[in-house]
Every structure is written in structure tokens, then in C-alpha cells.
C-alpha positions in Angstrom: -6.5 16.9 -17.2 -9.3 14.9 -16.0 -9.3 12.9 -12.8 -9.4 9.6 -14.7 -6.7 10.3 -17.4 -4.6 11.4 -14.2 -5.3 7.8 -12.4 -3.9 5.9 -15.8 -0.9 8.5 -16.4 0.0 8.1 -12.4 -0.7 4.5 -12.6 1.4 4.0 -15.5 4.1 5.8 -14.3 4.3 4.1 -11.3 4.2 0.8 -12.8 6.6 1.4 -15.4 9.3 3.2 -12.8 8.3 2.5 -9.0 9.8 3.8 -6.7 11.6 1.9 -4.0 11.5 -1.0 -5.8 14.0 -3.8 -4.5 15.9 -5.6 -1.5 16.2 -3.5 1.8 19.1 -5.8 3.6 18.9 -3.9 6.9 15.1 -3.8 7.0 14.1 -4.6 10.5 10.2 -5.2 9.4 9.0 -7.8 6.7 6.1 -9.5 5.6 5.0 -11.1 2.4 1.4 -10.1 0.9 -0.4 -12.6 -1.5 -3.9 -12.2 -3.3 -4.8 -15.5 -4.6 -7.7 -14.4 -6.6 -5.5 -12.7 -8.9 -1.7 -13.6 -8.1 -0.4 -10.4 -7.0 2.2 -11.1 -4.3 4.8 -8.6 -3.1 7.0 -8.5 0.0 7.5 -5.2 2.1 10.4 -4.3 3.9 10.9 -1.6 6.3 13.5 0.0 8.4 11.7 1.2 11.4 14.3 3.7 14.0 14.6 5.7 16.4 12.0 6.2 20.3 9.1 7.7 18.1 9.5 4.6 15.4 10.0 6.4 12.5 9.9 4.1 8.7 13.1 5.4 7.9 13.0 3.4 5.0 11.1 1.1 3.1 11.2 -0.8 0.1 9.0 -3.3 -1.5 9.5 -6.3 -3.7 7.6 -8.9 -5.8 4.8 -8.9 -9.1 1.6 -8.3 -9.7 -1.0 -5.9 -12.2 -0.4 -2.3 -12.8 -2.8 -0.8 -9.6 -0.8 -2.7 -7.1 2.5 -2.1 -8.4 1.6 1.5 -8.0 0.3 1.1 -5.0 3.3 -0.5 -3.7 5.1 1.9 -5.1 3.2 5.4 -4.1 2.7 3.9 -0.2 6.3 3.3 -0.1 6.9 7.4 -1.1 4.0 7.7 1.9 5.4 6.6 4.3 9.1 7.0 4.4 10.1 9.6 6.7 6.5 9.1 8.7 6.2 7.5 12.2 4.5 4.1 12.9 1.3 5.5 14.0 1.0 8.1 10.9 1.6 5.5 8.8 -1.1 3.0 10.4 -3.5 6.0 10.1 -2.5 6.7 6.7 -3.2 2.7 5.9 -6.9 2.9 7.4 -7.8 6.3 5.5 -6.4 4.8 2.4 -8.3 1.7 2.9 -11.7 3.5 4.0 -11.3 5.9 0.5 -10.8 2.4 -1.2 -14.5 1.1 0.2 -15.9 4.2 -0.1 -15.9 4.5 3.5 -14.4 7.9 3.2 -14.5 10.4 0.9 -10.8 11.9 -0.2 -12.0 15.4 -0.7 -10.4 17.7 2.1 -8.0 15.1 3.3 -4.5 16.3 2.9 -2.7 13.0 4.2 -4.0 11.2 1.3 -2.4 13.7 -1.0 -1.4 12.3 -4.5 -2.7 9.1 -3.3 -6.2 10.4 -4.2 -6.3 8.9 -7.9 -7.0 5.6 -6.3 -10.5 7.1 -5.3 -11.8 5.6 -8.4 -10.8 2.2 -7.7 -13.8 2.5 -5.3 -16.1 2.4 -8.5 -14.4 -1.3 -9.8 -14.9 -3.9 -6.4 -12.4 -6.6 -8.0 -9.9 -3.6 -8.0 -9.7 -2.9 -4.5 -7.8 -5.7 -3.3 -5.2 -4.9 -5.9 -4.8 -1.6 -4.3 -4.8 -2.4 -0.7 -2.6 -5.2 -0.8 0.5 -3.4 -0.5 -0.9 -1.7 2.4 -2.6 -4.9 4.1 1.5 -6.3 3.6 3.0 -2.6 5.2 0.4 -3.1 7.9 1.6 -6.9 8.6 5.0 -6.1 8.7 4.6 -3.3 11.0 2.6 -5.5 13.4 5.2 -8.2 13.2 3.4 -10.8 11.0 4.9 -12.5 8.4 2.5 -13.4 5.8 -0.7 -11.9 5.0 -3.4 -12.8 2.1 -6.2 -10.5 1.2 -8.3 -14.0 1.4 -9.2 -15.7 4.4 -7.7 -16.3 8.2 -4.5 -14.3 7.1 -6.5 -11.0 5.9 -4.8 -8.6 8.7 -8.1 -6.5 8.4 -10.2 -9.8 9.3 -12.5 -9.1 6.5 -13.3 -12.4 4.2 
């Protein structure tokens, strides 16, 4: 199977059935992502324990297209069981494959999350992608409400 009929089967699959879709009542993190150029908006919630502050769970909630429902849904299988920190570092890589900043070959944190690679090839698809991420990333830092537009972009990029 080719690399691009992986992306859509993943995609798909994630969009049909994600994963950790839904409320998380004892969630101890929160923040709600919007992309106004397109609609998506999801919120993220995350149960962040123990001295080393380990996600040790996560959920996410909320609508938008088929790449960041997947995304959403893949980060959230990313993440859980990781620390803070790993998953901050895990949000930049992801981000920096997304821009092209960084290429996925030989990275073994990225894992399954490679078949967004492409998404570096379609600029009006990367905000999709990273919006779930941009919201984990909020949350984590204690911000409520992040946009991928604008003075509420957590990565300051316009």
C-alpha cells in the first residue's frame, strides 16, 4: 500500500471511529480550539497526574472535516500515558513535519502520525491538522480558547 492510500484509509478510519471521542468529567486541563476559516472547532480535555505530570487521560470533543477529526483523534492515542514535556515536544515535531520544517523519516516519536506528512503538500490543510494540537497545547498551558487565526494562535503565527 502506497503512502497516500494509507493517509485516506487512516484518515477515514479515524474519522469514522475516533478514538477518545467525548466528555472527560474529571479533566483537570481544557481549552476550546476554533479555525474560523473553515469552522472546525473542537474542545480538549485532559487529565494531567502525578509529580512528573503525566496526560493520564485525554479526550477531545467538537466537529470539524475529516483531517482534524483524525487528528484529534490520533494525538489523543499520542499522548495518553506521555508526560507534559513529551507531549509538548511531540506537538512541535508534529507541527514542524506539518510546515515542512522537519522531515518524518527517522523520527520514531512521530510513529503512525507520519501519514500527515502529506498534508505539508496542501497549505489550506495544515491548519486542519494542527488545530487539535494548537487546542492540546492551550490547554496544557492553561489557556482557555485558542484560534488558529490571529491574537489567540498559541504559536503566535498569523
Amino acid at each position: 500500500m502506497n503512502l497516500r492510500n494509507l493517509y485516506q484509509e487512516v484518515i477515514l478510519d479515524h474519522n469514522k471511529n475516533p478514538r477518545n471521542f467525548g466528555e472527560l468529567e474529571e479533566a483537570n486541563r481544557h481549552a476550546q480550539g476554533h479555525n474560523p476559516l473553515c469552522g472546525d472547532s473542537y474542545e480538549i480535555a485532559a487529565l494531567v497526574v502525578d509529580d512528573e505530570g503525566r496526560i493520564e487521560d485525554i479526550r477531545f470533543s467538537g466537529k470539524g472535516c475529516a483531517i482534524s477529526k483524525a487528528a484529534a483523534s490520533m494525538m489523543t492515542q499520542h499522548v495518553k500515558g506521555k508526560t507534559v514535556d513529551d507531549a509538548e515536544t511531540l506537538i512541535e515535531e508534529f507541527r514542524q513535519m506539518l510546515t515542512g520544517k522537519l522531515d518524518p523519516e527517522g523520527n520514531d516519536r512521530l510513529r503512525h502520525l507520519k501519514v500527515f506528512a502529506g498534508v505539508a503538500q496542501r497549505p489550506e490543510r495544515v491548519k486542519c491538522a494542527v488545530l487539535p494540537w494548537h487546542t492540546l497545547h492551550a490547554a496544557l498551558e492553561g489557556q482557555e480558547e485558542i484560534s488558529t487565526e490571529g491574537e489567540h494562535d498559541p504559536f503566535g503565527e498569523e
